[in-house]
C-alpha positions as CSV (number, residue, x, y, z in Angstrom):
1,X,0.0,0.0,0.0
2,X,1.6,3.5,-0.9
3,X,0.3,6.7,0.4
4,X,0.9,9.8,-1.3
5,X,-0.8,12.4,0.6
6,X,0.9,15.3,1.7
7,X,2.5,14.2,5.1
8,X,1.5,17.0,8.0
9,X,4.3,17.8,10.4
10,X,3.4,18.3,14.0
11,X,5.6,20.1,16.5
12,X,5.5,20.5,20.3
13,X,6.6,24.0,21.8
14,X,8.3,24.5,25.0
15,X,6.7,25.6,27.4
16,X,8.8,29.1,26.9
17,X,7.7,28.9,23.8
18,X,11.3,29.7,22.4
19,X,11.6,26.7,20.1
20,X,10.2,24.3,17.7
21,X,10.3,20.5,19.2
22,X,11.0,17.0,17.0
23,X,8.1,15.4,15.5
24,X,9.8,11.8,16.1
25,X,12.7,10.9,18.8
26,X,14.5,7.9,17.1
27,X,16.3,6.0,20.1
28,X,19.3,3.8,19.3
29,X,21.0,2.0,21.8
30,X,24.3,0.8,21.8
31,X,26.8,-2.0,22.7
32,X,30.3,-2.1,20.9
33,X,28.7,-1.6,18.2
34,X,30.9,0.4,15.8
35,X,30.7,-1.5,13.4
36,X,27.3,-1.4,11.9
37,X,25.9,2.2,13.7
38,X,27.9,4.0,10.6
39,X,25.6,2.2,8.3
40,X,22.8,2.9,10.6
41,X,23.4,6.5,11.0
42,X,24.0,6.9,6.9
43,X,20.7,5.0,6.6
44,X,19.1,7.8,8.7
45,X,20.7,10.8,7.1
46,X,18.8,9.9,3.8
47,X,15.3,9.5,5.0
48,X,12.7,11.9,2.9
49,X,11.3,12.7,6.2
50,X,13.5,14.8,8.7
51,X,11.9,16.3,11.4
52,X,13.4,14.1,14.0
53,X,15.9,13.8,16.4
54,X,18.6,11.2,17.3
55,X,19.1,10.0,21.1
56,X,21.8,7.7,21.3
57,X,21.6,5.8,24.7
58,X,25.6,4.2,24.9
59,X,25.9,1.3,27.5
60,X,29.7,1.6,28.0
61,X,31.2,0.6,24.5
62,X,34.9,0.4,24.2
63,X,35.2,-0.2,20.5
64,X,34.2,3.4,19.4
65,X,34.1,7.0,20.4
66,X,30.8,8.3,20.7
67,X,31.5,11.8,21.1
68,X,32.7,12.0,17.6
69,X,29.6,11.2,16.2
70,X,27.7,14.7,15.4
71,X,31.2,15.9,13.5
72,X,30.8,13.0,11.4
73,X,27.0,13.4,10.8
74,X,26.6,16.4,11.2
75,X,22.8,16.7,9.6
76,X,21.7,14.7,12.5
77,X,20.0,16.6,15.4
78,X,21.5,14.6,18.1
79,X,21.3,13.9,22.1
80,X,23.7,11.3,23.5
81,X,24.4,9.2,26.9
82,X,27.4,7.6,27.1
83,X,27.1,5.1,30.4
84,X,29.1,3.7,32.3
85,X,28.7,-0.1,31.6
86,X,26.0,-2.4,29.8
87,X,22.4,-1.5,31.7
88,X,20.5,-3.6,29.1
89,X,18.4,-2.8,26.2
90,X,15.2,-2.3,27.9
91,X,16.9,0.3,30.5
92,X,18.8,1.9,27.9
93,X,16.0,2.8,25.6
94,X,13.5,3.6,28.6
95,X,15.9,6.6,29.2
96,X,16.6,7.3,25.8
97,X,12.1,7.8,26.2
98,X,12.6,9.9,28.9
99,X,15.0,12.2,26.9
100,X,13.1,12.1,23.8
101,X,10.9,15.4,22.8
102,X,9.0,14.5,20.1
103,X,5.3,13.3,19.8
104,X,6.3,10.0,18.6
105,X,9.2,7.5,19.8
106,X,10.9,5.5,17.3
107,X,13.2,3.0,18.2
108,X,15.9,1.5,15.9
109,X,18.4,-1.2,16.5
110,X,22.4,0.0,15.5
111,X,22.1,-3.3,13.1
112,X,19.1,-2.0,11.3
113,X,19.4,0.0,8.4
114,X,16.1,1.5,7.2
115,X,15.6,2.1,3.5
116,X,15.1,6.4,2.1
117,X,11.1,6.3,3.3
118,X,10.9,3.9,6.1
119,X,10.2,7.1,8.9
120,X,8.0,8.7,6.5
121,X,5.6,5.7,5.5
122,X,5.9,5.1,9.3
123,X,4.1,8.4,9.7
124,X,1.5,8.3,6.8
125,X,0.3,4.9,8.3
126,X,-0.1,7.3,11.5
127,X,-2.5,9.6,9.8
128,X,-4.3,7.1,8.1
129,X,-5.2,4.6,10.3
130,X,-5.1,7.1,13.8
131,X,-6.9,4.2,16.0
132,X,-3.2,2.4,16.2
133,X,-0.7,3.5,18.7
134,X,2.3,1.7,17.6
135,X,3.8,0.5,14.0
136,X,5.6,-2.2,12.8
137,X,8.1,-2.3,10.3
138,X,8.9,-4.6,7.4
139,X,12.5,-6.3,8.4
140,X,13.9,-8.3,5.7
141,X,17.4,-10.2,5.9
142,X,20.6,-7.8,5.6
143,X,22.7,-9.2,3.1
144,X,19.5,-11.8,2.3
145,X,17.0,-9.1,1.5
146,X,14.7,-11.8,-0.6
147,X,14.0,-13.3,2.7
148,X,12.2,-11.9,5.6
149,X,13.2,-11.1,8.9
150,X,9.8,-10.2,10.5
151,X,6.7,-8.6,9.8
152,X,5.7,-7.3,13.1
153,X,5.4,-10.0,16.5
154,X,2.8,-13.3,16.6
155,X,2.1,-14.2,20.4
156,X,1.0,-17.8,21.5
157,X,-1.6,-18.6,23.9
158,X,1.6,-20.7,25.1
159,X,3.4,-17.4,26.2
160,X,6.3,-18.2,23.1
161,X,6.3,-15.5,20.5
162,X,8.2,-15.1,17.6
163,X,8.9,-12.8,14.7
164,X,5.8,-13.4,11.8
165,X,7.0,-14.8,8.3
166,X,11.5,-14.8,9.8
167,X,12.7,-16.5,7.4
168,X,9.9,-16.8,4.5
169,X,10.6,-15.3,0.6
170,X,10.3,-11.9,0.8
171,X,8.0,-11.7,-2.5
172,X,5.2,-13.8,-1.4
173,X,4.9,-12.9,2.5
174,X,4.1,-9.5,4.6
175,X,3.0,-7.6,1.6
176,X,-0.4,-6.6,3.1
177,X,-0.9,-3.9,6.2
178,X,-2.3,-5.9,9.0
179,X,-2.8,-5.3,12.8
180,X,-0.5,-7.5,14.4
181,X,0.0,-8.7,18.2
182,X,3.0,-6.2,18.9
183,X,5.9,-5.0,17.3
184,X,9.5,-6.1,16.9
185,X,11.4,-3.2,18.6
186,X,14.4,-3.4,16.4
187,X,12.5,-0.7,14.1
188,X,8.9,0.6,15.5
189,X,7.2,3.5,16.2
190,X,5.5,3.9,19.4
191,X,3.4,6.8,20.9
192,X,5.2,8.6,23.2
193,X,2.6,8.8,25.7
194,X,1.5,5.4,25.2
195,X,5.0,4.2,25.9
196,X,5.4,6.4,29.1
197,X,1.8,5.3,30.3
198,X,2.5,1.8,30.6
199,X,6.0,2.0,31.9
200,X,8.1,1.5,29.4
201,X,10.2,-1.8,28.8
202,X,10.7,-3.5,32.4
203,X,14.3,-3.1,32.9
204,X,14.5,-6.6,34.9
205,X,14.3,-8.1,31.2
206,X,17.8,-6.6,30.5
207,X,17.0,-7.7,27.0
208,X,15.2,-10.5,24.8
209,X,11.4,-10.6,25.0
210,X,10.9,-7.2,26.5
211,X,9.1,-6.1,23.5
212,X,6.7,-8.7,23.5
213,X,6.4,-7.4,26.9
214,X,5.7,-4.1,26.4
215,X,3.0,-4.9,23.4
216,X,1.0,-7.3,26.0
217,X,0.8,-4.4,28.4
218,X,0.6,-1.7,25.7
219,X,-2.6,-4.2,24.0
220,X,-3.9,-5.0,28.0
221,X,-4.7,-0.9,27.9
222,X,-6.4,-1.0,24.5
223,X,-3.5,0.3,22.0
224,X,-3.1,-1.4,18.9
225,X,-0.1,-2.1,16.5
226,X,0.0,-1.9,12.7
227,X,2.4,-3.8,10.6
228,X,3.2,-1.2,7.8
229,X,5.1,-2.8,5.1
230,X,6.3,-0.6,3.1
231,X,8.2,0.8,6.0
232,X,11.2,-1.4,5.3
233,X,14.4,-1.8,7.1
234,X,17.3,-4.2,6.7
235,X,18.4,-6.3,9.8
236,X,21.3,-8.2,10.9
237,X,19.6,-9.9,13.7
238,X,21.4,-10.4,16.8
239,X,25.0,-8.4,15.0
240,X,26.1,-7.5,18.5
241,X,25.7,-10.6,20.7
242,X,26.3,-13.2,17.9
243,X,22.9,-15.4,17.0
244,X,21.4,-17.9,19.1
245,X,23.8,-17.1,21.7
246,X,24.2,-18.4,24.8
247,X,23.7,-14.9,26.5
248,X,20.5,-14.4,24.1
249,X,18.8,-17.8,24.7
250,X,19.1,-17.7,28.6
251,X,17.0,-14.1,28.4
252,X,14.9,-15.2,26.3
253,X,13.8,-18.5,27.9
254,X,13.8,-16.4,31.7
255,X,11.8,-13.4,30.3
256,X,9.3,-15.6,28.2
257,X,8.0,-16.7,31.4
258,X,8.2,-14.0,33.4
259,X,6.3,-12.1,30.5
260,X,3.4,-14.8,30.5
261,X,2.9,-14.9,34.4
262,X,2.6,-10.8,34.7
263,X,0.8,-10.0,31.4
264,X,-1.9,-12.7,31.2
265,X,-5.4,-12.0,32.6
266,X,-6.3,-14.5,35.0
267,X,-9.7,-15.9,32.8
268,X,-7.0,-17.1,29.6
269,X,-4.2,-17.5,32.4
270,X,-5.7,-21.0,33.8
271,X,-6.6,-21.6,30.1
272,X,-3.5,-21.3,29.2
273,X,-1.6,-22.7,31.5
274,X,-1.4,-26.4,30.3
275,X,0.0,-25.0,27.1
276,X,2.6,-22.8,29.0
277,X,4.0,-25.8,30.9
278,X,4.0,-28.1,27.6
279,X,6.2,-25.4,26.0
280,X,9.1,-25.4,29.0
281,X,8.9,-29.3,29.2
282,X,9.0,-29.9,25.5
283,X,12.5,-26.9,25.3
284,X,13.8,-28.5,28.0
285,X,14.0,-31.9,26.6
286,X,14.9,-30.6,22.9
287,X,17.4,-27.9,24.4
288,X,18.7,-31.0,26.6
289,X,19.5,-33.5,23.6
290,X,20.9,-30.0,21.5
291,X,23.7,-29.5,24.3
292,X,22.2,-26.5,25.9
293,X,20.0,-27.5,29.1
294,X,22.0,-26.4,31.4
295,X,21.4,-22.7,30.0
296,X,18.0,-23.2,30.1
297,X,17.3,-25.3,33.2
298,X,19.2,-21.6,34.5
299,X,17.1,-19.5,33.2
300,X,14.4,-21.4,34.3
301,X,15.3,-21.5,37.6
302,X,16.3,-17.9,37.7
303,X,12.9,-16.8,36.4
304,X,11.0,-19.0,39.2
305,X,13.1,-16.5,41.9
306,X,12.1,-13.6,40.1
307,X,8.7,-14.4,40.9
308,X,7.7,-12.4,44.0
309,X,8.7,-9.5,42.0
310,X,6.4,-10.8,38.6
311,X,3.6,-11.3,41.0
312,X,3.3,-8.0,42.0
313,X,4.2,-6.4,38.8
314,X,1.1,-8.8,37.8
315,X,-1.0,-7.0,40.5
316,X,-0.3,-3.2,39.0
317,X,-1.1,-4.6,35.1
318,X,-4.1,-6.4,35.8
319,X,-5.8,-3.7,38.2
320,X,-5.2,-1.1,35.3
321,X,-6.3,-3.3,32.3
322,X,-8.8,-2.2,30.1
323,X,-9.9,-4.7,27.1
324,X,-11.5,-7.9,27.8
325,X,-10.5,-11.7,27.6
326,X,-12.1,-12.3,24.2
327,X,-10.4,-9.2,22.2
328,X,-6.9,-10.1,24.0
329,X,-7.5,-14.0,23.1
330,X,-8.5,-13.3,19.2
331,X,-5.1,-11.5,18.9
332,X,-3.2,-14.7,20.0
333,X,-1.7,-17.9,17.8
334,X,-3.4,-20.7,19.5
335,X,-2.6,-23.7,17.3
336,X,-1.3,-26.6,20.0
337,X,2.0,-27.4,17.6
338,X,2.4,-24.1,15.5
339,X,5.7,-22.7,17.7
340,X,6.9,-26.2,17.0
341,X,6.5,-26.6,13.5
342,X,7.8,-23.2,12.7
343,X,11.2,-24.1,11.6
344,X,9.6,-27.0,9.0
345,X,7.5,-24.1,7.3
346,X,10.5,-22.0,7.2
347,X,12.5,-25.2,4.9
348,X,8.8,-26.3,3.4
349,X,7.8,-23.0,2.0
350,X,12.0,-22.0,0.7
351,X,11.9,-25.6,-1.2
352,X,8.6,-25.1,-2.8
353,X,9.9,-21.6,-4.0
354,X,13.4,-23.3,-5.5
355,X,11.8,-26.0,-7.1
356,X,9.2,-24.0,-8.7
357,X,12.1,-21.8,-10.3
């Protein structure tokens, strides 16, 4: 779908009233990694739309000097933190919120490279379809760009997510806007108010899952995500910490739970319980027989201490909720071996596309 509409710029004044504020406050958070934000920054420079601002939240690199950056891009209206040493993704980009000043938060991974009209078609889905609070983008495979890399988040009734269509030919899959569960928040768009309103990421995440998180409680207050796809970024996924890393996988398989026991009201919670517990036994005993069950029995472990602190986070989300059981459930996957099978579709679909050639 292509829009072509004058786009309206909005800006908020101080309260002085001395100056014009950023429409959009793109957050980037880094780790050590100089050696994609270049590419990342470049990508930005050349976007049609430019009334936006550039917070980069640093957590303690050693591999680059950040304080270089606005010589060496100097169109770019930026703010930057450098900290001390790695406070996480989720705790990085909740600041970069805080410091942001325009009406909408973007937030952009260092190893995602948007194409010339990604911000802008990011916006025009804003005007036109106003009943969504945050946008998903179109990722598709850096370096692999004929195969996708996500098309906005699918959630399970299990509590597993993953990224919709990772994976799948690029020419036959995420072509259509759709409203999806939540957004992948390697490239999204988020009201800033909406973000702020719900907390933010929860910074006990560190990282991994803690935008699924935030979409659950975002959706559990009645926002709604759009997947916009022609919005389109390029994404090496996981560039800084190495794919399927040890590091990535314990996070994910801690927070996944931890996101489940929190975020689900308590009429799909006993509903979906059964399938919850299926979903750790049958990782554990794959994860096991693949070499890495120590990792996971940790992170297991770990997330069954964290849970005095889940319950009562579960007490403030569920006292503030404001949709019911039945338009929360019809956004979930619910099919009983769908997580599991994902991997076959991925090979199924990619061999029916060579053979056909």
């Amino acid at each position: 779908m292509v829009w072509n509409q004058p786009l309206q710029k909005t800006h908020r004044s101080s309260c002085e009233g001395l100056f014009t504020m950023p429409n959009v406050s793109i957050v980037i958070s880094t780790w050590n990694s100089g050696d994609v934000l270049p590419q990342c920054l470049d990508s930005l420079v050349k976007q049609t739309y430019q009334d936006f601002e550039v917070i980069i939240i640093d957590n303690g690199s050693s591999d680059y000097s950040i304080e270089k950056l606005p010589k060496k891009w100097p169109a770019i209206d930026f703010q930057i933190r450098k900290l001390e040493k790695n406070t996480g993704f989720a705790a990085a980009n909740n600041l970069g919120a805080h410091l942001a000043r325009g009406n909408w938060l973007a937030l952009l991974n260092s190893d995602a490279f948007p194409d010339p009209g990604w911000l802008e078609n990011l916006l025009r889905a804003v005007e036109r379809e106003p009943k969504f609070s945050f946008f998903a983008s179109r990722q598709l495979q850096a370096g692999a760009t004929y195969l996708m890399d996500g098309a906005g988040d699918a959630y399970h009734i299990s509590g597993l997510a993953w990224r919709r269509y990772a994976g799948f030919p690029a020419a036959q899959f995420g072509l259509e806007p759709e409203e999806v569960f939540s957004a992948c928040a390697a490239a999204a768009l988020y009201s800033l108010p909406a973000f702020l309103q719900v907390g933010g990421f929860d910074e006990s995440f560190f990282s991994y899952f803690e935008d699924v998180d935030l979409g659950f409680r975002l959706r559990l207050q009645g926002f709604r995500c759009l997947y916009v796809p022609d919005a389109v970024v390029q994404h090496i996924a996981s560039a800084t910490l190495g794919v399927r890393s040890n590091f990535a996988f314990y996070h994910w398989q801690r927070n996944f739970i931890w996101s489940f026991i929190q975020n689900m009201p308590s009429g799909l919670l006993w509903l979906a319980l059964p399938a919850h517990l299926t979903a750790n036994i049958i990782h554990q005993i794959y994860h096991t027989f693949q070499g890495r069950g120590g990792i996971l029995l940790k992170g297991k472990v770990d997330a069954l201490r964290g849970l005095p602190r889940v319950l009562h986070k579960r007490r403030e989300v569920q006292k503030s909720r404001k949709i019911s059981n039945m338009e929360l459930f019809h956004f979930m996957e619910r099919g009983f071996l769908q997580p599991y099978l994902l991997g076959y579709s991925i090979r199924k679909i990619n061999q029916e596309m060579r053979s056909s050639r």
